[in-house]
TORPA-4810 file (N, C-alpha, C, O; in nm, 3 decimals):
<nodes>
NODE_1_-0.950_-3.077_-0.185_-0.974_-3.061_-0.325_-0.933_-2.919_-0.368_-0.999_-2.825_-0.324_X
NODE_2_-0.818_-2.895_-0.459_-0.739_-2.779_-0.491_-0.842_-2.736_-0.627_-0.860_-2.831_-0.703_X
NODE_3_-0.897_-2.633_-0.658_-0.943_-2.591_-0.778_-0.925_-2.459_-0.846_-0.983_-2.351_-0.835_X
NODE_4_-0.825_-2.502_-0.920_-0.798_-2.351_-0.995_-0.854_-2.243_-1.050_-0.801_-2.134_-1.076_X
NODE_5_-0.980_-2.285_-1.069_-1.122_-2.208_-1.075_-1.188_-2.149_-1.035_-1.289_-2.096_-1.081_X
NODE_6_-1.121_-2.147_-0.900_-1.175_-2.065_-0.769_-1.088_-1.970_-0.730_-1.112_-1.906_-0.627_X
NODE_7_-0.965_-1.945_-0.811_-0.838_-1.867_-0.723_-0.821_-1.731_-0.752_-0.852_-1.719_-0.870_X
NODE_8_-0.794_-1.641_-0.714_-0.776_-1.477_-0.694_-0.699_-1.475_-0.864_-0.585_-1.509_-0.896_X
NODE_9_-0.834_-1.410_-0.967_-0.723_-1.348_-1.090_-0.618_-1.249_-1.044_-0.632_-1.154_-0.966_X
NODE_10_-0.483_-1.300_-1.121_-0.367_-1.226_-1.093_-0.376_-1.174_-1.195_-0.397_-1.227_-1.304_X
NODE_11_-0.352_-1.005_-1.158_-0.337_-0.870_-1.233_-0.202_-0.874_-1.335_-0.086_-0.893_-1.299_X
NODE_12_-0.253_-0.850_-1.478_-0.117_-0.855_-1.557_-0.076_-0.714_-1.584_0.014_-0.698_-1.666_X
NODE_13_-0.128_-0.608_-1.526_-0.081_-0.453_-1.484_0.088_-0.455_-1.425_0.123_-0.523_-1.328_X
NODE_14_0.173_-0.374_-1.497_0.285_-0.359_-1.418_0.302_-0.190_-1.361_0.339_-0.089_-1.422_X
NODE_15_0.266_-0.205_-1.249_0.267_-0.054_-1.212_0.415_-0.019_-1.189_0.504_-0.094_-1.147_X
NODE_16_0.422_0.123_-1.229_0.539_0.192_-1.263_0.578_0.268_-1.107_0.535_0.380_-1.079_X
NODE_17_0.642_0.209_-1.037_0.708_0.268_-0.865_0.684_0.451_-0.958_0.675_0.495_-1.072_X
NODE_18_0.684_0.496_-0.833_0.674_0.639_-0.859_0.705_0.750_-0.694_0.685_0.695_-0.586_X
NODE_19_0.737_0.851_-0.696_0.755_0.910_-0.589_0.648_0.985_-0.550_0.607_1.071_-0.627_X
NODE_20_0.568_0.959_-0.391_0.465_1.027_-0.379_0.475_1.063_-0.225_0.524_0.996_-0.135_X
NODE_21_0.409_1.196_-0.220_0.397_1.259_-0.050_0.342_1.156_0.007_0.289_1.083_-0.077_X
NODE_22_0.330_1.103_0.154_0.254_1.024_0.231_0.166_1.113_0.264_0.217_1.224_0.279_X
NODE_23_0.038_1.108_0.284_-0.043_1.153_0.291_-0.098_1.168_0.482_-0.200_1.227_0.517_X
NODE_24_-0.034_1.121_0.545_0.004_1.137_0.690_0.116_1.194_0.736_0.087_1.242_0.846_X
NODE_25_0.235_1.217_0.708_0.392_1.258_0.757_0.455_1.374_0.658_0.536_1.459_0.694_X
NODE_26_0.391_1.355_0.510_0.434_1.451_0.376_0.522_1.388_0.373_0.532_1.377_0.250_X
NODE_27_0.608_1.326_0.416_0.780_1.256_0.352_0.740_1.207_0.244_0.635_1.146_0.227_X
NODE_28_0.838_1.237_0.150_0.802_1.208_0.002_0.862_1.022_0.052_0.921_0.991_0.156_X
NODE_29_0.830_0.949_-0.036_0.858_0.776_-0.019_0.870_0.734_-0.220_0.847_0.805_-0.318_X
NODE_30_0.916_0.582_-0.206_0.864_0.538_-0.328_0.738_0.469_-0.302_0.705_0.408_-0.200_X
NODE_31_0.683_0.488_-0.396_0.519_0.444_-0.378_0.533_0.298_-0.490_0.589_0.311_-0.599_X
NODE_32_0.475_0.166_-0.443_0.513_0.097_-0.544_0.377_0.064_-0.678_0.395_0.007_-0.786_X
NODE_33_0.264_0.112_-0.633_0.121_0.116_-0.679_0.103_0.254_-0.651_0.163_0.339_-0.585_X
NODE_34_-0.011_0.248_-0.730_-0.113_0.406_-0.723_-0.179_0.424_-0.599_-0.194_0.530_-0.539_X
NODE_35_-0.218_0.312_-0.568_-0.314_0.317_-0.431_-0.220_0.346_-0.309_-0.271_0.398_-0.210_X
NODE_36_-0.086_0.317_-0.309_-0.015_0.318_-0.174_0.027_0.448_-0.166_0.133_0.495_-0.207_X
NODE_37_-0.077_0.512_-0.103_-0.030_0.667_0.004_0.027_0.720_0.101_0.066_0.834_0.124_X
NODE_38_0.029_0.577_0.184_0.156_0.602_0.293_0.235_0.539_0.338_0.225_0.418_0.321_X
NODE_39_0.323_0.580_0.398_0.464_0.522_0.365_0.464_0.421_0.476_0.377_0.395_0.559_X
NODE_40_0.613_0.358_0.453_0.574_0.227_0.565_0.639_0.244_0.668_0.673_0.150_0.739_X
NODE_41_0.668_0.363_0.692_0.708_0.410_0.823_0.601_0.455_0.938_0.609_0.453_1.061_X
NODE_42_0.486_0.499_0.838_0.317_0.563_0.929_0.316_0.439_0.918_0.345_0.384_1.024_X
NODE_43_0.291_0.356_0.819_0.179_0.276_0.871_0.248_0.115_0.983_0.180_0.019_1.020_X
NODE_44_0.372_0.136_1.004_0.390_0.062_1.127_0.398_0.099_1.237_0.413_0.017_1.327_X
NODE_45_0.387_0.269_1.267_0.353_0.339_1.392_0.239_0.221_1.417_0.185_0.137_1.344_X
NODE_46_0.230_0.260_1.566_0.132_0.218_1.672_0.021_0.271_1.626_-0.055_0.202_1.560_X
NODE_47_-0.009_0.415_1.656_-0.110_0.487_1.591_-0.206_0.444_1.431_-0.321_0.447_1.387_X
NODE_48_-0.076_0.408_1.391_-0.165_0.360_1.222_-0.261_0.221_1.225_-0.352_0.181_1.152_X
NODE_49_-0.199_0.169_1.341_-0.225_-0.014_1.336_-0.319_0.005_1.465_-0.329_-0.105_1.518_X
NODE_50_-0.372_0.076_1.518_-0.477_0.057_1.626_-0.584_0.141_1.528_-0.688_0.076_1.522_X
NODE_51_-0.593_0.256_1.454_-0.660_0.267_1.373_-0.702_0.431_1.458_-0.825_0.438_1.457_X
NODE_52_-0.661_0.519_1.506_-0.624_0.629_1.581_-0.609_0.740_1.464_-0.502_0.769_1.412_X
NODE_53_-0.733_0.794_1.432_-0.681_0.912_1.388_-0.597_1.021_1.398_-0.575_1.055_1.514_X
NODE_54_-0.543_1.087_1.307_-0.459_1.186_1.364_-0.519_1.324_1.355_-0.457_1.421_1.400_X
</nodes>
């Protein structure tokens, strides 16, 4: 039983890509949201994905 009433509201926000330091490496990246601080180069290190501080 599928109910549309129950499903994740989708955000009608269009966030504006923007250039931001990673907040692990400093390499500046495009950031595609406000919330995304690091780039997707940290966060597919090993280190990022076992959860290993630096």
């Amino acid at each position: 039983m599928s109910d549309q009433s129950n499903t994740k509201p989708v955000s009608d926000r269009v966030y504006e890509k923007k250039k931001r330091n990673c907040l692990k490496c400093r390499e500046k990246f495009v950031s595609e949201w406000p919330g995304e601080r690091i780039c997707k180069t940290c966060k597919s290190s090993t280190a990022w994905r076992e959860g290993i501080a630096a």
